[in-house]
VEXNUDREN-272925 format. One record per residue (C-alpha): residue in three letters; x, y, z; residue number from 1. Coordinates in Angstrom, 3 decimals. Example, Ala and Ser with C-alpha at 12.3 -4.5 7.8 and 13.67 -1.06 7.14 Angstrom:
+-----+----------+----------+----------+-----+
! res !        u !        v !        w !   n !
+-----+----------+----------+----------+-----+
! ALA !   12.300 !   -4.500 !    7.800 !   1 !
! SER !   13.670 !   -1.060 !    7.140 !   2 !
+-----+----------+----------+----------+-----+
end
This chain:
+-----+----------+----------+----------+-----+
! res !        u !        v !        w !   n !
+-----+----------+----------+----------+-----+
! UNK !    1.725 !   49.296 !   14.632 !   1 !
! UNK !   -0.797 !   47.372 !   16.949 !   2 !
! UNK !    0.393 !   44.718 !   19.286 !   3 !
! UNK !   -1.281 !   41.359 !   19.348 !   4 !
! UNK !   -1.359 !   39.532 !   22.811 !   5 !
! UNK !   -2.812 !   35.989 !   22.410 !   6 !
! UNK !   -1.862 !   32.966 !   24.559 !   7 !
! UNK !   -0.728 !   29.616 !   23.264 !   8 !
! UNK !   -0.111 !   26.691 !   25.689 !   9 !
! UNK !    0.001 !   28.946 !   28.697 !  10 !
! UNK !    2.407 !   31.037 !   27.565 !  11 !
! UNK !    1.843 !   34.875 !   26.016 !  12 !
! UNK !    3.036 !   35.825 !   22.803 !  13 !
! UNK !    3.438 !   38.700 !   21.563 !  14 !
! UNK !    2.657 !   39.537 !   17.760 !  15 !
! UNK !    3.754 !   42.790 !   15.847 !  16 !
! UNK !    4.623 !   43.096 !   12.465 !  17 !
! UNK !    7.456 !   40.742 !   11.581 !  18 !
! UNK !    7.965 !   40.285 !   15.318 !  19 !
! UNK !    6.885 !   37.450 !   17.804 !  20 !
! UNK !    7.703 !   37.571 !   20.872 !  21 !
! UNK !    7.100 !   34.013 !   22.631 !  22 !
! UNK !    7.377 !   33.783 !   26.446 !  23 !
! UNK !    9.940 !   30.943 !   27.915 !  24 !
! UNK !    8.310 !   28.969 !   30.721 !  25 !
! UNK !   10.220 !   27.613 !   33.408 !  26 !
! UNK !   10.981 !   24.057 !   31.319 !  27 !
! UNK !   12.144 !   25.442 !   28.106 !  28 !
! UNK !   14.259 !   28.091 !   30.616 !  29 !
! UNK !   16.076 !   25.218 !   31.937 !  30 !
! UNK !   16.743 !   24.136 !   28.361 !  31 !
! UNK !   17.856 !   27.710 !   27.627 !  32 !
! UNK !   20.310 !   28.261 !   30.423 !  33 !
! UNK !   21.913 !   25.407 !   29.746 !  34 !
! UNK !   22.930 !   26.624 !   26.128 !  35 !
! UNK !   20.551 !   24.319 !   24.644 !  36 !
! UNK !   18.154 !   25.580 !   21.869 !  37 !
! UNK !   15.059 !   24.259 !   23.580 !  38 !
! UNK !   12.409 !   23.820 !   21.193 !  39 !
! UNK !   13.158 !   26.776 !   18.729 !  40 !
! UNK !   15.775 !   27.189 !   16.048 !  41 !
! UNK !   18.048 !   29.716 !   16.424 !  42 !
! UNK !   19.217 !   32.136 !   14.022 !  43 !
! UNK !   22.788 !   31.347 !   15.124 !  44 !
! UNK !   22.148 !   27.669 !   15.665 !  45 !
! UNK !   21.927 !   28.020 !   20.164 !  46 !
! UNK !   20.999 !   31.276 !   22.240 !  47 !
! UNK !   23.290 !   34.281 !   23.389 !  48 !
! UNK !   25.144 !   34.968 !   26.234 !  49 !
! UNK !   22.249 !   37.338 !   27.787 !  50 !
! UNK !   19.803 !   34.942 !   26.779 !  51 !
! UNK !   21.218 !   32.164 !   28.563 !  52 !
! UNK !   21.693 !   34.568 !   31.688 !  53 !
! UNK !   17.935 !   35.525 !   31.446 !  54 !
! UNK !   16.876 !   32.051 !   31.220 !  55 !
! UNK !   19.130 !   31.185 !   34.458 !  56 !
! UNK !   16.978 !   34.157 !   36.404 !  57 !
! UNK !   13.663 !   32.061 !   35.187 !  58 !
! UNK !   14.869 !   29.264 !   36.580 !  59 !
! UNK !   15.882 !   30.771 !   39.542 !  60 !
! UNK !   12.721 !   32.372 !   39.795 !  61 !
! UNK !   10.638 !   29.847 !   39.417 !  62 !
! UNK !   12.574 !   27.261 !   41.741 !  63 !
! UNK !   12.491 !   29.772 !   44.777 !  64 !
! UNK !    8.575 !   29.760 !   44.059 !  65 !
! UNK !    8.138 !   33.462 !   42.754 !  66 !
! UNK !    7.864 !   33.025 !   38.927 !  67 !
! UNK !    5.216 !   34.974 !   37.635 !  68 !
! UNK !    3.858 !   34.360 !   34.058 !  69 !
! UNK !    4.206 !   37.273 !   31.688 !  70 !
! UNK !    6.948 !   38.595 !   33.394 !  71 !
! UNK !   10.023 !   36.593 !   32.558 !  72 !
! UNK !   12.073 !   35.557 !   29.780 !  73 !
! UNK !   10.642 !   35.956 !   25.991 !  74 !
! UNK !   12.396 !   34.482 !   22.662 !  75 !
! UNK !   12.689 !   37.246 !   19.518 !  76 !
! UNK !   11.520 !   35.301 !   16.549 !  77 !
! UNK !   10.928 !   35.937 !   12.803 !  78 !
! UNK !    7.176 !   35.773 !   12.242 !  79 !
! UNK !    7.741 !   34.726 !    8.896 !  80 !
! UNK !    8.731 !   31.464 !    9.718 !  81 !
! UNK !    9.299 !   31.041 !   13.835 !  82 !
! UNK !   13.840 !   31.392 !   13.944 !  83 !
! UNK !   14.573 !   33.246 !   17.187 !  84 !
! UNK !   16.945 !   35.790 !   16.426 !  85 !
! UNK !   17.454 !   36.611 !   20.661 !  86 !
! UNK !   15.754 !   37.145 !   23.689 !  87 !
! UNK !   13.966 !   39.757 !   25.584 !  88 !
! UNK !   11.966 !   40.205 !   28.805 !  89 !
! UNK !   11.560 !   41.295 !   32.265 !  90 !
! UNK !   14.012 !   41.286 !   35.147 !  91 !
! UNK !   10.659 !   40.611 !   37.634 !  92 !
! UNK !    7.283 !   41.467 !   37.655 !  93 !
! UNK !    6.170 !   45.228 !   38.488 !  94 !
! UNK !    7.480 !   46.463 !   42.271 !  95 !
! UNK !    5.795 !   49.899 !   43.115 !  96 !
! UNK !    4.621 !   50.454 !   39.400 !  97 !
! UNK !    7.680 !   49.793 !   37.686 !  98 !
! UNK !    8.802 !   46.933 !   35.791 !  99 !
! UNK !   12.807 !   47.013 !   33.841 ! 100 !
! UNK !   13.121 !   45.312 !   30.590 ! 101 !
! UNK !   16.750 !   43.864 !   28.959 ! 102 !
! UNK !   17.393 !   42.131 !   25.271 ! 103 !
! UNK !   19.804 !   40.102 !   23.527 ! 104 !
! UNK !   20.538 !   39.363 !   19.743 ! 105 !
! UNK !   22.328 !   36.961 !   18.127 ! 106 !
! UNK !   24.737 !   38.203 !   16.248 ! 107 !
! UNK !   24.069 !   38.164 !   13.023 ! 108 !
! UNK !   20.802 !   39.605 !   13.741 ! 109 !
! UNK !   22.149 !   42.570 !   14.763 ! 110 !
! UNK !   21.591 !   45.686 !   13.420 ! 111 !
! UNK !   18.565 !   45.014 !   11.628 ! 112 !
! UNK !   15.972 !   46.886 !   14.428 ! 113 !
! UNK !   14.976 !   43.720 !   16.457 ! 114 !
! UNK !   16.096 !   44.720 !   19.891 ! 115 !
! UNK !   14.631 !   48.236 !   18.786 ! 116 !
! UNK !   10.991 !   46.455 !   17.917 ! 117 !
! UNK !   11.115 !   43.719 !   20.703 ! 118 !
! UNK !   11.605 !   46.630 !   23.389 ! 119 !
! UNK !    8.838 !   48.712 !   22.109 ! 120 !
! UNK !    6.127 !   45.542 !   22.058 ! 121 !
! UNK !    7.336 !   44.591 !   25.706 ! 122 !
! UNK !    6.808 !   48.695 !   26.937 ! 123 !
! UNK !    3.433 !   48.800 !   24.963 ! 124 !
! UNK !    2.644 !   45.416 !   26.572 ! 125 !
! UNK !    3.950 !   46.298 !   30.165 ! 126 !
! UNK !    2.450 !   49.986 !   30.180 ! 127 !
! UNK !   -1.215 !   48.708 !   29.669 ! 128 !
! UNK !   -1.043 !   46.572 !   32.792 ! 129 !
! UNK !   -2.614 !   48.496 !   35.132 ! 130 !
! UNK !   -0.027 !   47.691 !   37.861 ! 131 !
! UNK !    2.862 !   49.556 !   35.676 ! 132 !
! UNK !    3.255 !   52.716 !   35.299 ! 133 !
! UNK !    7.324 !   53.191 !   34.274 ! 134 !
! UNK !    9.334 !   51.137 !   32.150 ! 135 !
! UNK !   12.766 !   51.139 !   33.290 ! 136 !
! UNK !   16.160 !   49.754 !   31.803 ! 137 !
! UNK !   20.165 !   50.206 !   31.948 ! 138 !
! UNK !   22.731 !   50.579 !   29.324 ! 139 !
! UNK !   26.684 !   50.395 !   29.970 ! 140 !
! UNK !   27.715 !   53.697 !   29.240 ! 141 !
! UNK !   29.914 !   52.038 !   26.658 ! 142 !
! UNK !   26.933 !   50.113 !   24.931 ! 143 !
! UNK !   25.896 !   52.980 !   22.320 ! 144 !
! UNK !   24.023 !   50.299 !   20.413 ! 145 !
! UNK !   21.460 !   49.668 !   23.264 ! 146 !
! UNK !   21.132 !   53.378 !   24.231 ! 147 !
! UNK !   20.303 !   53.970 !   20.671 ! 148 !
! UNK !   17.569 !   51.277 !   21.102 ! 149 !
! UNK !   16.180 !   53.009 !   24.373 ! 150 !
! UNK !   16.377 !   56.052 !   22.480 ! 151 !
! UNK !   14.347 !   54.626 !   19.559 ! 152 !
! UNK !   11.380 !   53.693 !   21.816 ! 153 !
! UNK !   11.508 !   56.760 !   24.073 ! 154 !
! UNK !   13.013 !   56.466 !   26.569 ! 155 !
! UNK !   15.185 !   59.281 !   29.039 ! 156 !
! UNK !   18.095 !   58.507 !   30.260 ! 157 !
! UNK !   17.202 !   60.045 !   34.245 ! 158 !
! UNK !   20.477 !   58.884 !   36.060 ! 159 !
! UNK !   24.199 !   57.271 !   36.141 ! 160 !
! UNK !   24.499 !   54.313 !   38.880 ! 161 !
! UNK !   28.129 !   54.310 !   38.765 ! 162 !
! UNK !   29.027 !   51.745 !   36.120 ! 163 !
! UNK !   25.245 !   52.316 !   34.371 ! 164 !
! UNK !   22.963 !   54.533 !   32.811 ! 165 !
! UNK !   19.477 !   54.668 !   34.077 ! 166 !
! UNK !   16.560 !   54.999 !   31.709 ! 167 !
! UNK !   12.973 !   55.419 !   32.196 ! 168 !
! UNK !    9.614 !   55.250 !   29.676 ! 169 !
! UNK !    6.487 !   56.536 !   31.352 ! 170 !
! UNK !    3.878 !   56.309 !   27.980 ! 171 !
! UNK !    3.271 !   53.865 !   25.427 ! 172 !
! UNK !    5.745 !   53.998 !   22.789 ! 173 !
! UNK !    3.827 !   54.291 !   18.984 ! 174 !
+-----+----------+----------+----------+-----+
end
C-alpha cells in the first residue's frame, strides 16, 4: 500500500489506507503529557500511558533545544473521520543511520492491526531518508502482542539487553 507524506501546518502526516499518522509538535506535546486530549478526540476519550510518556520526551526535547521535526511523537488516527486511536513515533532522530520506533493503543483499539500498520508507515517513512539505514525497536520479552507487531512488519529480533528484546528492520516493509 503506498504511503502518502504531505505536510499540514508544519507538521508531517502520514497517510495510508485507513491510517493517518499526524505528527505532535512541541505545543500539542505539552497538552499530551499532561493527559489532556490536545486538539484530537480520542478513541478512549484522553491518550495512553505510552502516549503521554512520548509526549513528555517531546517536550523534553524540544525545551533542551534538540527537537527535530519528523522525528518525534505522532497521533494514530482513523482516516475515516480523524479519532486517534494511540500514538507512535521516534525515540530521536537517526544517530549513525539508525533511528528506533515505539507505539501505543488505546485500548479498545487494540487488536484490530493499528500498531501493526502505524509501525510499517513510520519504517517505510524512516527507511527512505537517506540518513537511515536500520529501523530499530524493543519489546519486553513478556509483550507477545508487540513482538507479533515487529514480526508483522519484518523485523529480527538480533539481541536480549537483559530485561529487552532487540529488533532490527534494514528494508522497506511492503
Amino acid at each position: 500500500m503506498t504511503l502518502h507524506a504531505s505536510h499540514d501546518g508544519g507538521r508531517l502526516v502520514l497517510t495510508q489506507g485507513r491510517l493517518t499518522l499526524r505528527e505532535q509538535l512541541p505545543a500539542d506535546a505539552v497538552q499530551l503529557s499532561d493527559g489532556k486530549p490536545a486538539e484530537l478526540v480520542w478513541i478512549d476519550g484522553v491518550p495512553g500511558e505510552g502516549t503521554v510518556g512520548a509526549a513528555t520526551m517531546t517536550v523534553a526535547t524540544a525545551r533542551a533545544g534538540v527537537y527535530r521535526p519528523g522525528w518525534g511523537l505522532f497521533a494514530i488516527t482513523r482516516s475515516e473521520d480523524g479519532t486517534a486511536v494511540g500514538g507512535a513515533g521516534f525515540h530521536g532522530p537517526p544517530d549513525q543511520g539508525s533511528v528506533e520506533i515505539g507505539y501505543d493503543l488505546s485500548e479498545s483499539a487494540r487488536g484490530a492491526g493499528w500498531a501493526t500498520d502505524a509501525a510499517r508507515a513510520l519504517c517505510q517513512w524512516a527507511l527512505a531518508q537517506p540518513n537511515v539505514m536500520v529501523v530499530l525497536a524493543t519489546t519486553e520479552p513478556g509483550n507477545r502482542a508487540s513482538q507479533a507487531v515487529l514480526e508483522r512488519v519484518g523485523f529480527i529480533r538480533v539481541a536480549d539487553r537483559g530485561e529487552l528484546w532487540a529488533y532490527e528492520l534494514t528494508s522497506v516493509p511492503a
